[in-house]
N, C-alpha and C positions, 0 to 999 in steps of 0.2 A: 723824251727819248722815243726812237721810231724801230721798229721790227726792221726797214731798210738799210736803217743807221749801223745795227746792229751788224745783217748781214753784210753791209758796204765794213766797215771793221772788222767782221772774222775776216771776207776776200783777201781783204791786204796786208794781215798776217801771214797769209797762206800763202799767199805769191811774193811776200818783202819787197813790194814793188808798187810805185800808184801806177803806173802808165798801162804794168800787167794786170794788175787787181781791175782798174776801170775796164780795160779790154775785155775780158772775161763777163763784167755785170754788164757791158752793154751800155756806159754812158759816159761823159768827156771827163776827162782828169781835173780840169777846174771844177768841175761838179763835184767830185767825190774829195778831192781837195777839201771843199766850202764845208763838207756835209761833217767830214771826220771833225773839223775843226770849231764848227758848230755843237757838235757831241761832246767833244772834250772840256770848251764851256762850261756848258751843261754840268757834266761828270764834275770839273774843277782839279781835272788833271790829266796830265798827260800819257797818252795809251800808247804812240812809238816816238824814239828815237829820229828823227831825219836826220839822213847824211844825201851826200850827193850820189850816191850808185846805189844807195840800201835803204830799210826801215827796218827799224830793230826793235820790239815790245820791251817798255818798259815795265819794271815790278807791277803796278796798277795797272797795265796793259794785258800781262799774263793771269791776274784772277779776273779779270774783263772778262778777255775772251772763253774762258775756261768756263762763267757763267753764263755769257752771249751764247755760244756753241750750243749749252742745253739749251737753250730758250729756244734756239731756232731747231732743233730736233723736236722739240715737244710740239712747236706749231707744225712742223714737216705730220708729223704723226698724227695730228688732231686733224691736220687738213684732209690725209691720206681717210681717215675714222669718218668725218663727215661727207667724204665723196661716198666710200661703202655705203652709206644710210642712204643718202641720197639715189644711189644707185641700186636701193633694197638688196646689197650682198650681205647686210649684218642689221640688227635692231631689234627693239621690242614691240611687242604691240600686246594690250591687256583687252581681253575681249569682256564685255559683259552681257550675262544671257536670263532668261526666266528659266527655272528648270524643266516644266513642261516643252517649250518651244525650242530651248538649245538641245534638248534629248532628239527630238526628231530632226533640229534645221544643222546642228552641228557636225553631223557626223556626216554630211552630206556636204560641207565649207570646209573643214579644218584641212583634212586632206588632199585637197585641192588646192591649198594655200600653202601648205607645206611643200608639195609638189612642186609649186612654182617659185616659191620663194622658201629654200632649205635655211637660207642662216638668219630667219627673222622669229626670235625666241615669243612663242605663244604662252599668254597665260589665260586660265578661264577662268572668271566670275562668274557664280550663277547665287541670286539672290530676289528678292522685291523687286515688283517695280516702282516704288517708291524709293528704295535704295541704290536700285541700276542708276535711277535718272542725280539723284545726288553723287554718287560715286563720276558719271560719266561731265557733271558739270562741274566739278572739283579736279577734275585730271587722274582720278585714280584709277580707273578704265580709261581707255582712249577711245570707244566703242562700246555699242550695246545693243544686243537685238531685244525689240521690244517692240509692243503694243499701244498702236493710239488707241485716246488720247494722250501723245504729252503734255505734261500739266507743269514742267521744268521753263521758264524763261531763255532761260540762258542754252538752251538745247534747241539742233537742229535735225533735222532728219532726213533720210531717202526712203521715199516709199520702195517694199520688195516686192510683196505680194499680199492677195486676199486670199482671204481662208473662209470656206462657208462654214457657219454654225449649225450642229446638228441638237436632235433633243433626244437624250437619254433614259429610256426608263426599262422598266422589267420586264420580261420575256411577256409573263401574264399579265401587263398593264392592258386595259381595254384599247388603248388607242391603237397598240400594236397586234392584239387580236385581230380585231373587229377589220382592219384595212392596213395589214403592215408595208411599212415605201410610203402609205400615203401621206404630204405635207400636211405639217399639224400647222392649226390657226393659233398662232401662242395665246390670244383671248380666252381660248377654249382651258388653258390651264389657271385658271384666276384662283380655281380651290386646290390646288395638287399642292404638297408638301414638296420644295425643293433643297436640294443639297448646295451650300455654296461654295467657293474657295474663300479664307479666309480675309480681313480689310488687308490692306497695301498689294493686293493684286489686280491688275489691270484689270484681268479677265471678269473679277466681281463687280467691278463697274459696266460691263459688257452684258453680263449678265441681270444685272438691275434693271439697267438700260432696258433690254428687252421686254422688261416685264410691264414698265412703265409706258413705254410705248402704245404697249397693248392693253393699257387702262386700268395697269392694278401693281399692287404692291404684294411680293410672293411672301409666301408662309415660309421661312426658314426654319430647317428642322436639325438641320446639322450645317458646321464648317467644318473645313478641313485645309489641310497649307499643301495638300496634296492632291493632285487630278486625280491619281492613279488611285487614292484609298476612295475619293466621291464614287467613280466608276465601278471599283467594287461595293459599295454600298450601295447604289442606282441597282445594281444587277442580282443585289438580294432583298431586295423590296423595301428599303428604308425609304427613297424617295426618289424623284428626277431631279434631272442637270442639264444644263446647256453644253457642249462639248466641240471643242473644234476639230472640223472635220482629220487633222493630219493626224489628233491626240486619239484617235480612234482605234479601239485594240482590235484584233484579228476574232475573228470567233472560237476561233480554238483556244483560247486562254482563258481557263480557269475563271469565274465572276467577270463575266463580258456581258454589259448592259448590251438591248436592245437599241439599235441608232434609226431616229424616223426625222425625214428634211420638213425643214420648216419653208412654210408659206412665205414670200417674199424673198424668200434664198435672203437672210441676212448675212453679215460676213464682217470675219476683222481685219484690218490692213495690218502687218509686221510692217516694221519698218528699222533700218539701222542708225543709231541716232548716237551726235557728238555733239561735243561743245561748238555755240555759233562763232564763228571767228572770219576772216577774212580768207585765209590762208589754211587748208587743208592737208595734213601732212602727205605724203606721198602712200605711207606707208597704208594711213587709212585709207587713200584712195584707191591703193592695189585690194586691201581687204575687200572693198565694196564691190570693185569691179569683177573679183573670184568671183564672188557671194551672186551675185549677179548669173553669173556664167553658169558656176556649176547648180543654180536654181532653175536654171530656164534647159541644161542639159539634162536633168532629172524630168521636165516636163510640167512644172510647177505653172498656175499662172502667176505670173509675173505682174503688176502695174501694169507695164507698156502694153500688155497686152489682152488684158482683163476689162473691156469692153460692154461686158454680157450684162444681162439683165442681175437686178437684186440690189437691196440696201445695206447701207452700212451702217451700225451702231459707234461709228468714231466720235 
């Protein structure tokens, strides 16, 4: 049984007529003829009556049609439901974010998305990066701003932007005395007590990284699942942090570490990362495209256009 068959049998109820019924779909009388009779086969019973001037529905004809009818409204409605999607007037989209990075990059994308696309229902994830990238390669986000490296197989990504890495420490830390602005040599911190974020966040691998780099393995004195509580502890003498530049508090707030740039301008790339597939839904690809726009209308650098000298810890 075919969706055509279907509608070829409502038509000819509708009109009690083949010659009218075929006129109306648009194809020869012996066609529609063949097809009904082929259906009835099928079914193992007869759906009209033929006489010479009329067609008349039989009993098994009238609960036919009566269930054909919904059938073919439900695809009329499902069709109408997948054009909206397709055409981003209705949909969902589940974003996933780090809480650090979606506090600053989010409130600068959602609104702009919503702007542009009002009937596509937003949800927000903010968790791990080790739980973004499983959630995002499972389907449970469609999307996820986050942090190379991804360490996910199954995950793909669009580079956004770099972010330079600053170093955090105390108003009275010698380094910030002695020459503050000036780039610190991160070798030069081999004995400093540092503060870290706790495992399954990217940024602590960011930050290892740098230390490693620079020929040493730092003294961990404290973790935390929080930028915002390191920063306050950096800024009362517990220890330093590596911090990125956007995560950077204003001087006017209460326990505001001192920020001094690192030698080699190191930096991390954001990036928005889904499952690899063939086929990218629309939906994502409007997400990316805002994200894009209202990143580079803010004045962010951007990938495309981040050129400039300095290394990256990816």
């Amino acid at each position: 049984m075919e969706l055509r068959q279907l509608n070829y049998a409502v038509k000819i109820a509708a009109e009690k007529h083949f010659s009218r019924a075929a006129e109306k779909l648009h194809i020869a009388q012996p066609s529609l003829s063949q097809q009904l009779s082929k259906l009835e086969k099928e079914l193992g019973v007869l759906l009209f009556q033929r006489s010479t001037n009329s067609v008349e529905l039989t009993y098994a004809g009238e609960v036919f049609m009566e269930r054909a009818q919904a059938i073919l409204d439900q695809v009329n409605q499902l069709t109408r439901e997948m054009e909206d999607i397709s055409q981003l007037k209705k949909g969902r989209l589940v974003v996933g974010s780090l809480p650090i990075t979606g506090a600053h990059m989010l409130p600068r994308v959602l609104p702009a998305f919503r702007r542009s696309y009002p009937g596509i229902e937003l949800t927000l994830v903010e968790d791990t990066t080790a739980r973004l990238e499983k959630f995002t390669s499972s389907g449970q986000t469609d999307i996820a701003i986050l942090t190379l490296p991804i360490e996910d197989p199954a995950l793909d990504y669009t580079p956004l932007l770099r972010e330079e890495l600053w170093l955090a420490v105390p108003h009275d830390h010698p380094l910030n005395l002695r020459n503050p602005g000036t780039p610190v040599d991160i070798a030069q911190l081999r004995n400093e007590p540092f503060i870290l974020l706790k495992m399954g966040q990217a940024f602590r691998k960011i930050s290892l990284e740098l230390c490693r780099q620079a020929g040493f393995e730092p003294t961990i004195v404290f973790e935390s699942s929080n930028i915002e509580t390191i920063q306050s502890l950096v800024a009362t003498g517990m220890g330093i942090a590596f911090i990125p530049s956007m995560i950077a508090r204003d001087a006017s707030i209460p326990y505001t570490p001192a920020y001094l740039p690192l030698k080699g301008l190191p930096h991390r790339t954001l990036v928005l990362a889904y499952r690899k597939s063939r086929y990218r839904s629309r939906t994502v690809q409007a997400f990316l495209d805002v994200t894009m726009e209202a990143l580079r209308e803010e004045g962010l650098p951007l990938i495309e256009s981040a050129e400039g000298p300095g290394h990256s810890i990816d």
